[in-house]
C-alpha positions as CSV (number, residue, x, y, z in Angstrom):
1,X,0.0,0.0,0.0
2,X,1.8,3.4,-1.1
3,X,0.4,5.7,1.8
4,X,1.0,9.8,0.5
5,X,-1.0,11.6,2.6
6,X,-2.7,10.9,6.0
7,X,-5.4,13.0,7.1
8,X,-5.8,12.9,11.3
9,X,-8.9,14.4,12.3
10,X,-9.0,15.5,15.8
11,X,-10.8,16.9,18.7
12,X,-7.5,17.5,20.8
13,X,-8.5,15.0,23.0
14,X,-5.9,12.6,24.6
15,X,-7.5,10.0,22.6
16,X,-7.0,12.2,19.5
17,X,-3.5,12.8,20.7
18,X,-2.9,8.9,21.1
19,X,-4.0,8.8,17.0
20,X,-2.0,11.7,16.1
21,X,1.3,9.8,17.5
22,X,0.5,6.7,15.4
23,X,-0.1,8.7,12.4
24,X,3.5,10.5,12.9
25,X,4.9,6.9,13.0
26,X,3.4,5.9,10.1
27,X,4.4,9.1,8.3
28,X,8.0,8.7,9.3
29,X,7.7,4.9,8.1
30,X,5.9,5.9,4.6
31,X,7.5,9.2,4.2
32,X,3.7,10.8,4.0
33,X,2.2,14.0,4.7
34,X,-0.3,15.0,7.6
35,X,-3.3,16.7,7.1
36,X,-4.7,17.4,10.7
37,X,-8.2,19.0,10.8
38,X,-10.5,20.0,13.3
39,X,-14.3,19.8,12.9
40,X,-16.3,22.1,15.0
41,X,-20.2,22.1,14.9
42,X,-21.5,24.0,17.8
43,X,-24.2,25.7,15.9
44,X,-25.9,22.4,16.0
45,X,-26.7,22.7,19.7
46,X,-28.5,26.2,19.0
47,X,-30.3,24.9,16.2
48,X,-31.8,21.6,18.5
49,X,-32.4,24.9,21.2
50,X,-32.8,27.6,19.2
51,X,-30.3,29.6,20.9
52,X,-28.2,32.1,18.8
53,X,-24.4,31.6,19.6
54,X,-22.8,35.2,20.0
55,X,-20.4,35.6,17.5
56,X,-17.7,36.2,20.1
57,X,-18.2,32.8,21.1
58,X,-17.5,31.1,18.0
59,X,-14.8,33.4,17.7
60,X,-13.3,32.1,21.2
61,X,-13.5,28.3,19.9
62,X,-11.8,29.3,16.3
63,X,-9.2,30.8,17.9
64,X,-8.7,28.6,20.7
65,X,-8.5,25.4,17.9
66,X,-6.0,27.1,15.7
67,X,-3.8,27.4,18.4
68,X,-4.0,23.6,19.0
69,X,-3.0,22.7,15.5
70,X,-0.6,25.2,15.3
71,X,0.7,23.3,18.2
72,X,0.0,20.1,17.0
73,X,1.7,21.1,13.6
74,X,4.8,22.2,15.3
75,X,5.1,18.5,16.6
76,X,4.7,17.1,13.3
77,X,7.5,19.5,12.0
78,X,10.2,19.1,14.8
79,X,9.5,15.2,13.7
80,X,10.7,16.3,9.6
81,X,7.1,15.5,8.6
82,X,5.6,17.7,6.2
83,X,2.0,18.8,7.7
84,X,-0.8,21.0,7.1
85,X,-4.4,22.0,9.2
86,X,-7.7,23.1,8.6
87,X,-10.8,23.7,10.9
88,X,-13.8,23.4,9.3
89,X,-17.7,24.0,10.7
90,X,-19.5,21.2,9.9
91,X,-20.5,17.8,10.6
92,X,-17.4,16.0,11.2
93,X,-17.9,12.6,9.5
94,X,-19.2,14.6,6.3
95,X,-16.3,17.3,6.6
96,X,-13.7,14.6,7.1
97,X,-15.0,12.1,4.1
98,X,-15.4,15.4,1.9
99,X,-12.1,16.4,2.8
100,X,-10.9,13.0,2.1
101,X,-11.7,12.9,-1.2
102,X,-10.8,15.9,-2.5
103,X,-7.7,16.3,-1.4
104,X,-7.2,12.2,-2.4
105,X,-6.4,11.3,1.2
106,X,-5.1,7.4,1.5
107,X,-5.3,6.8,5.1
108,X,-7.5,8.7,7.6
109,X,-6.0,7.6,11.3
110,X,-8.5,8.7,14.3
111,X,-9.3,7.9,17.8
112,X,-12.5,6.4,18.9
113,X,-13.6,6.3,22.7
114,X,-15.2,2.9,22.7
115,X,-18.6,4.3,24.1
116,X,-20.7,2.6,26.3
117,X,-23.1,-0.1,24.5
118,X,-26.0,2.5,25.1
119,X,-24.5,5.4,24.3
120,X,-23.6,4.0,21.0
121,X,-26.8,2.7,20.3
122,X,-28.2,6.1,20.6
123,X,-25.8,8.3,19.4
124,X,-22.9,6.7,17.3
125,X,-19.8,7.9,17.2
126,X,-18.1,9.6,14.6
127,X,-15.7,7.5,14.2
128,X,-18.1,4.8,13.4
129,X,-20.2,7.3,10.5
130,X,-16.7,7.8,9.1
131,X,-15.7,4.4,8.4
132,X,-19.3,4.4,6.5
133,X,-18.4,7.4,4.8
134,X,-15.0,7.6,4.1
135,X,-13.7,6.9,0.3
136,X,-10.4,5.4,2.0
137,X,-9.2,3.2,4.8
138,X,-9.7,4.5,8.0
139,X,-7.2,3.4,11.1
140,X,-9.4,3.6,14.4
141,X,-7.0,4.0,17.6
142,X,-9.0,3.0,20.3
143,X,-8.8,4.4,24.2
144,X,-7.5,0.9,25.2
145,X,-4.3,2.0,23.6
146,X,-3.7,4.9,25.8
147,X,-0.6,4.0,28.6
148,X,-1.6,1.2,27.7
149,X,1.8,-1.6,27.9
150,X,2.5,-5.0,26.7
151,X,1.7,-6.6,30.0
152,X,-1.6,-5.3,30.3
153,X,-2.6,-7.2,27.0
């Protein structure tokens, strides 16, 4: 599999963080690019309330979120990996499959909490609504990974 580009999509979580660190392996190993982006949808909530979000506010969380891929990037560069970020509003699994296929992604690597059996039956997660929608593979890092070591296995 000739791996070019790997998009990491991320909601700075330390689950997201645990992804991110596998991706930069597996760039170093394929000599591939990183594409992280960000997904932010908080309109959604006002719509299901019908509460108008200030303007400051979504200000506060752009901001806020390019400072974490800026940070995020730096890591990535310090590592001699070529890498670039967007943040998007949207619906994450759309943005990220979108995204994915336009810009001919060939691996998307992301975290997935591992949500309770009722939680996921009601709400999903978006990892899971990725792997539907995605037009390439998708690496799913799971929260069992995190500090995790061989002797726990």
């Amino acid at each position: 599999m000739d791996i070019e580009r790997i998009l990491v999509p991320t909601d700075f979580s330390e689950h997201a963080e645990n992804a991110y660190a596998t991706a930069i392996e597996l760039a170093k190993d394929f000599g591939a690019r990183i594409e992280l982006i960000h997904v932010y949808d908080i309109p959604n909530l006002s719509m299901a309330y019908e509460i108008a979000f200030p303007d400051h506010l979504t200000e506060g969380v752009r901001a806020a979120a390019t400072q974490k891929l800026r940070s995020w990037e730096e890591q990535a560069t310090d590592e001699g990996i070529a890498v670039s970020s967007r943040l998007v509003f949207g619906i994450p699994e759309r943005v990220i499959a979108e995204h994915a296929e336009v810009s001919k992604i060939d691996l998307i690597v992301m975290s997935t909490r591992g949500l309770s059996a009722i939680k996921h039956v009601l709400l999903g997660s978006v990892a899971e609504r990725t792997l539907r929608a995605a037009p390439c593979p998708v690496l799913t890092i799971g929260a069992r990974s995190i500090g995790a070591k061989a002797s726990d296995a």
